[in-house]
BAFI-3210 file (N, C-alpha, C; in Angstrom, 3 decimals, decimal comma, padded with zeros to 6 digits):
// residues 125
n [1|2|3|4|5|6|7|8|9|10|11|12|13|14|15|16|17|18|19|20|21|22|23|24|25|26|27|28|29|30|31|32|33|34|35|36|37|38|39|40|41|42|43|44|45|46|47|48|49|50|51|52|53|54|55|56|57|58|59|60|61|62|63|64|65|66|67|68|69|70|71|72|73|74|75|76|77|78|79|80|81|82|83|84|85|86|87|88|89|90|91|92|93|94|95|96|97|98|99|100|101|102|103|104|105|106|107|108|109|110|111|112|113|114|115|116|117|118|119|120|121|122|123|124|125]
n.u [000,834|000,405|000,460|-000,804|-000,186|-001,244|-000,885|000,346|-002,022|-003,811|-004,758|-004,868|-004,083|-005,089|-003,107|-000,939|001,503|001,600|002,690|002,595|002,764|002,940|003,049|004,954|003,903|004,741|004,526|006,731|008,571|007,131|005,820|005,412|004,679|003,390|001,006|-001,201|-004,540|-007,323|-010,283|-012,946|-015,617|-018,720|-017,799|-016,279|-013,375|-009,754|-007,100|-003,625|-000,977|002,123|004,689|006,589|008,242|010,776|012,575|011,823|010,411|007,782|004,900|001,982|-001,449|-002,071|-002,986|-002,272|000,254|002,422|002,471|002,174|004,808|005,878|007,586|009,834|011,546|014,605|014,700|012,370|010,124|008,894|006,734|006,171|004,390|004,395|002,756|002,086|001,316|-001,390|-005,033|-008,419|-009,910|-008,614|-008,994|-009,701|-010,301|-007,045|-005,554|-003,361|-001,930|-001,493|000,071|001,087|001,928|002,523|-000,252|-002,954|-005,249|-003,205|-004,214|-006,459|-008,474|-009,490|-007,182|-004,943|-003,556|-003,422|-004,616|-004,409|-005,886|-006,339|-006,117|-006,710|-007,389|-007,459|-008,778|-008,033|-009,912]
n.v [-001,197|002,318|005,432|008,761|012,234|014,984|018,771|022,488|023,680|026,742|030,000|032,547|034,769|035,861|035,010|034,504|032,454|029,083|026,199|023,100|019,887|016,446|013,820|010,565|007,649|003,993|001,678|002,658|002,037|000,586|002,231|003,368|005,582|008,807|011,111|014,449|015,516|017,272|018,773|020,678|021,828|020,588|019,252|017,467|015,290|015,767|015,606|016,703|016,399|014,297|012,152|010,142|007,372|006,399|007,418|009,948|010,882|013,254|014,691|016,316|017,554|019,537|022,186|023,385|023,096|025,162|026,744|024,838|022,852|019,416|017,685|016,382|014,975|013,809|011,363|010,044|010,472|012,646|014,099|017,132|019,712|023,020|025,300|028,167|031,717|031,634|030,759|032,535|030,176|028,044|027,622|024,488|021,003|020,027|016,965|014,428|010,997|007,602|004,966|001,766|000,346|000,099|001,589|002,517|004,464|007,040|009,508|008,631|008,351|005,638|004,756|004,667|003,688|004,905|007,446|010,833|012,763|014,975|018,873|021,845|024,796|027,844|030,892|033,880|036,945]
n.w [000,000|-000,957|000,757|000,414|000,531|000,262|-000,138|000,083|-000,998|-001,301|-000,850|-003,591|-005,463|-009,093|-011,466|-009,688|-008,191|-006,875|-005,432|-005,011|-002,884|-002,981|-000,525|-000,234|001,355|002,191|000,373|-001,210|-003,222|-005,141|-006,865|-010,413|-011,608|-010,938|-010,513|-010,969|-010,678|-011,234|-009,740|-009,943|-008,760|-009,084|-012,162|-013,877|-012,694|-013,417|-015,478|-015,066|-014,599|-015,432|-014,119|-014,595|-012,472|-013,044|-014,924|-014,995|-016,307|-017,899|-018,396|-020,167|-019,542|-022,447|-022,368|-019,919|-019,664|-019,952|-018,116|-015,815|-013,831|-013,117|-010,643|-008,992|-005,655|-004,751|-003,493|-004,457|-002,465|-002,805|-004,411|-006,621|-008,022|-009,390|-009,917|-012,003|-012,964|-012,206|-012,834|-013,088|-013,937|-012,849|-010,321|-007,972|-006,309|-005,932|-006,706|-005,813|-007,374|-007,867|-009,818|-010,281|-012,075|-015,903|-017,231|-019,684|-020,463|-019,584|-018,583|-017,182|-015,160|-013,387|-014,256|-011,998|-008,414|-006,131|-004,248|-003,089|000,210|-001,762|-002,084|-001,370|-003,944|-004,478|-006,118|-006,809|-008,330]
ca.u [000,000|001,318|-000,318|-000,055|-000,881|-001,023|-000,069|-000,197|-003,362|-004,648|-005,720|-003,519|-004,383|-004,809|-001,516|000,037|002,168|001,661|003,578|001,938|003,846|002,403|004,566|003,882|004,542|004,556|005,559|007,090|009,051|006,416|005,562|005,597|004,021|002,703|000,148|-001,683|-005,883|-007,942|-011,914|-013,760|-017,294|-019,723|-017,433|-015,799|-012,192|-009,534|-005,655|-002,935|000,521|002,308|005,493|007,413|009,193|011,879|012,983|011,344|009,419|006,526|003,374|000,734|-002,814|-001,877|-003,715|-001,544|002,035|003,133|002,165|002,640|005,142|005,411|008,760|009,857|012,712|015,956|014,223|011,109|009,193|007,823|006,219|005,553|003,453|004,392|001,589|001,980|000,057|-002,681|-006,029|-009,587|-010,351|-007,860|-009,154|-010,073|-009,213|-006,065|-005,443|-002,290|-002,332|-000,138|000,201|002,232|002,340|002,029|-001,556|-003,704|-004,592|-002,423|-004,994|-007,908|-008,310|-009,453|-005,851|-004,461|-003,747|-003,369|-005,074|-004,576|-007,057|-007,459|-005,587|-007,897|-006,655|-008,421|-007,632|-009,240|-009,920]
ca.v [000,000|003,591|006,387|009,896|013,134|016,905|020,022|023,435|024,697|027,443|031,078|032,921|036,068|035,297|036,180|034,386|031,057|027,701|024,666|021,718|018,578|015,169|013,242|009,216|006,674|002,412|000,596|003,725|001,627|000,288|003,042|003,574|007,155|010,193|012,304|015,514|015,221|018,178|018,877|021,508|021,788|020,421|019,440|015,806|015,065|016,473|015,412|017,833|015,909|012,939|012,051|008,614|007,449|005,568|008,443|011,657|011,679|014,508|014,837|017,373|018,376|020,899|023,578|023,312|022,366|026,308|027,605|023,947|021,765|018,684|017,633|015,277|015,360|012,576|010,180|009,752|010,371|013,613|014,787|018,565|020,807|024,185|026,516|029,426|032,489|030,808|031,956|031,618|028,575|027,019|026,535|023,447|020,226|018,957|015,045|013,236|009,862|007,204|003,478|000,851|-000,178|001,351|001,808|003,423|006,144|007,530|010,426|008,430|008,631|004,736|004,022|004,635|002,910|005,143|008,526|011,503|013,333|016,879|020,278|023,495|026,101|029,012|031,975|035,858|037,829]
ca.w [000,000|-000,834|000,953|-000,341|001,456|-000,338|000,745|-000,164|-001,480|-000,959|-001,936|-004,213|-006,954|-010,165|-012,039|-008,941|-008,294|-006,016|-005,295|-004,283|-002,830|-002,614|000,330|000,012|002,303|002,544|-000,622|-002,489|-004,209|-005,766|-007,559|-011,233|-012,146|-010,007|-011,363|-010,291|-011,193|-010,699|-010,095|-009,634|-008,420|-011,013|-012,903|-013,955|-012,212|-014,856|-015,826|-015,076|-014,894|-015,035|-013,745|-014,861|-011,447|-013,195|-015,644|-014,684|-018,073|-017,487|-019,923|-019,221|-020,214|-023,225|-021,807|-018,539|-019,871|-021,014|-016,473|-014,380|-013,960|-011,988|-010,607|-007,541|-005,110|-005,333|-002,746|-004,928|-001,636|-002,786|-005,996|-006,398|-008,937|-009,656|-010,699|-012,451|-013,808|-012,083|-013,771|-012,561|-014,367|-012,035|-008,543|-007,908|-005,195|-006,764|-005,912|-006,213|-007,629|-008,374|-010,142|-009,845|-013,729|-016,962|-017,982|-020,796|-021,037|-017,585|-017,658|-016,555|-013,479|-013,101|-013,943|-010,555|-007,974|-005,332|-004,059|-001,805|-000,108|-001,935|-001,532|-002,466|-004,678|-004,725|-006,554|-006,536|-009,295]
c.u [000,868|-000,104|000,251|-000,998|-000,433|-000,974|000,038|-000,382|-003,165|-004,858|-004,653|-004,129|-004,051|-003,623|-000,167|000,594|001,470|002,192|002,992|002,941|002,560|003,730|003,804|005,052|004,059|005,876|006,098|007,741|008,780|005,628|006,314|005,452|003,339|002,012|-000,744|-003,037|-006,086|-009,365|-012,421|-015,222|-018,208|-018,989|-016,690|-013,697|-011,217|-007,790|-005,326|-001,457|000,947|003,635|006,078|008,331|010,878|012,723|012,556|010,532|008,150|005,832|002,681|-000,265|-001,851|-002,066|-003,049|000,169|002,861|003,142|002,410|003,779|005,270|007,006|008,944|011,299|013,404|015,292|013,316|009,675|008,083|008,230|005,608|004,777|003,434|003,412|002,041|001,151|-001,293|-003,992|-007,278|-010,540|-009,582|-008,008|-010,388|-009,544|-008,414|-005,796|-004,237|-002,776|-001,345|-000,540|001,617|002,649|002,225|000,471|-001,753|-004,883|-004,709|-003,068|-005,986|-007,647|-008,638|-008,335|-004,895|-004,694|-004,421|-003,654|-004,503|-005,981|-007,756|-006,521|-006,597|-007,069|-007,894|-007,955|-008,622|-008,708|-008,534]
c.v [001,246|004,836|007,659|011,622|014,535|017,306|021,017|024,599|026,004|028,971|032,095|034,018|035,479|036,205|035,315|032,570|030,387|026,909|024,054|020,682|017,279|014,380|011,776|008,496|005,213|002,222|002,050|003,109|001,117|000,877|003,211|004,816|007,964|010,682|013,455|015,070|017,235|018,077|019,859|021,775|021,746|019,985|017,687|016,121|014,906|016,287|016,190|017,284|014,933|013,067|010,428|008,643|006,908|006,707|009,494|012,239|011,885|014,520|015,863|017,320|019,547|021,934|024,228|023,481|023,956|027,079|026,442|023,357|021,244|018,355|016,271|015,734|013,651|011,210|009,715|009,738|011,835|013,898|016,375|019,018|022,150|024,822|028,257|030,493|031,809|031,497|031,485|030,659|027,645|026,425|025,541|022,990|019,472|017,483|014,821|012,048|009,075|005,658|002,798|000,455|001,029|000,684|002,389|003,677|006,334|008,655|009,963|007,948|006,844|004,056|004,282|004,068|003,626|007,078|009,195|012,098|014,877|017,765|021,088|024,148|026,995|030,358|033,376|036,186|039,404]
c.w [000,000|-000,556|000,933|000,192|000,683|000,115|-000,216|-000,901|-000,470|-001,404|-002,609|-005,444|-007,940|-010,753|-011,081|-008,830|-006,742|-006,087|-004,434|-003,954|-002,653|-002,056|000,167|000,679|002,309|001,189|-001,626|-003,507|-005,316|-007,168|-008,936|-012,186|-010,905|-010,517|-010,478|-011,765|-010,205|-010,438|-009,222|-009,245|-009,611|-011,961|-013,015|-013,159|-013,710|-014,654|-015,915|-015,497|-014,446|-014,435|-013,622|-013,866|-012,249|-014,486|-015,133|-016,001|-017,439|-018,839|-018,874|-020,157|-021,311|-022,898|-020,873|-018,879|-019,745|-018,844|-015,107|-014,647|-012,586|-011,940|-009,677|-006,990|-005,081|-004,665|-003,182|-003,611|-001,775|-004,397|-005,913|-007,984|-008,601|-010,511|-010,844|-013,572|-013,440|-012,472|-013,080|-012,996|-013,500|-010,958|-008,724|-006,566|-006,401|-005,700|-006,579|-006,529|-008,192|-008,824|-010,440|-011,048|-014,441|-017,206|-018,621|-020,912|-019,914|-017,559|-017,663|-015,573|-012,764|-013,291|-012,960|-009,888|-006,197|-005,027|-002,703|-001,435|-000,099|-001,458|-002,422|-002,540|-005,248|-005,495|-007,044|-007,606|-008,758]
res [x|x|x|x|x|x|x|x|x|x|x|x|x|x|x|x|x|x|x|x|x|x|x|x|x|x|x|x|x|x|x|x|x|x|x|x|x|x|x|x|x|x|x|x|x|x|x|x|x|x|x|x|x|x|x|x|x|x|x|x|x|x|x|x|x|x|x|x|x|x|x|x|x|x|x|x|x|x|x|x|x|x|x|x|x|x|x|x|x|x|x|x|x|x|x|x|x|x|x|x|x|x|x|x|x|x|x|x|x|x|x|x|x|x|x|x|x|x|x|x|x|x|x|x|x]
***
């Protein structure tokens, strides 16, 4: 089991930056990909970024790729997401998420194995 805990959301001007971390803990080793999901109220749960543990190969939503990126630190125990120019299409609860294989297609959200639960990002006109 790998359990995975976010960190910090929260309210920020549009125009302005965030860094999220996701910290996970048990079988990390287990781990094959990281990803950041988003969802917004009303709205379906929404692919932001991947993160290949065994290379560091990153994909994004198009829309996203040019203001986030996603990164990790040397121990593979934390995965971060840099937000920038955040706009108010952006707040949402972002979720970490992670699987142990490769699957297809790594932005649906039923291909994970493993969830956090939720950081809010809010962001003022």
């Amino acid at each position: 089991q790998v359990q995975l805990v976010e960190s910090g959301g929260g309210l920020v001007q549009a125009g302005g930056s965030l860094r999220l971390t996701c910290t996970a803990s048990g079988r990390t080793d287990s781990v094959y990909a990281r990803s950041w999901f988003r969802q917004a109220p009303g709205k379906e749960c929404e692919f932001v970024a991947r993160s290949r543990w065994i290379d560091s190969m990153t994909y994004y939503k198009d829309s996203m790729k040019d203001r986030f990126t996603i990164s990790r630190d040397n121990t593979k125990k934390s995965a971060y997401l840099q937000m920038n120019i955040l706009k108010p299409d952006d707040p949402a609860v972002y979720y970490c998420a992670a699987t142990n294989g490769f699957r297809e297609p790594f932005t649906d959200v039923t291909n994970h194995d493993y969830w956090g639960q939720g950081t809010q990002v809010t962001v003022s006109a």
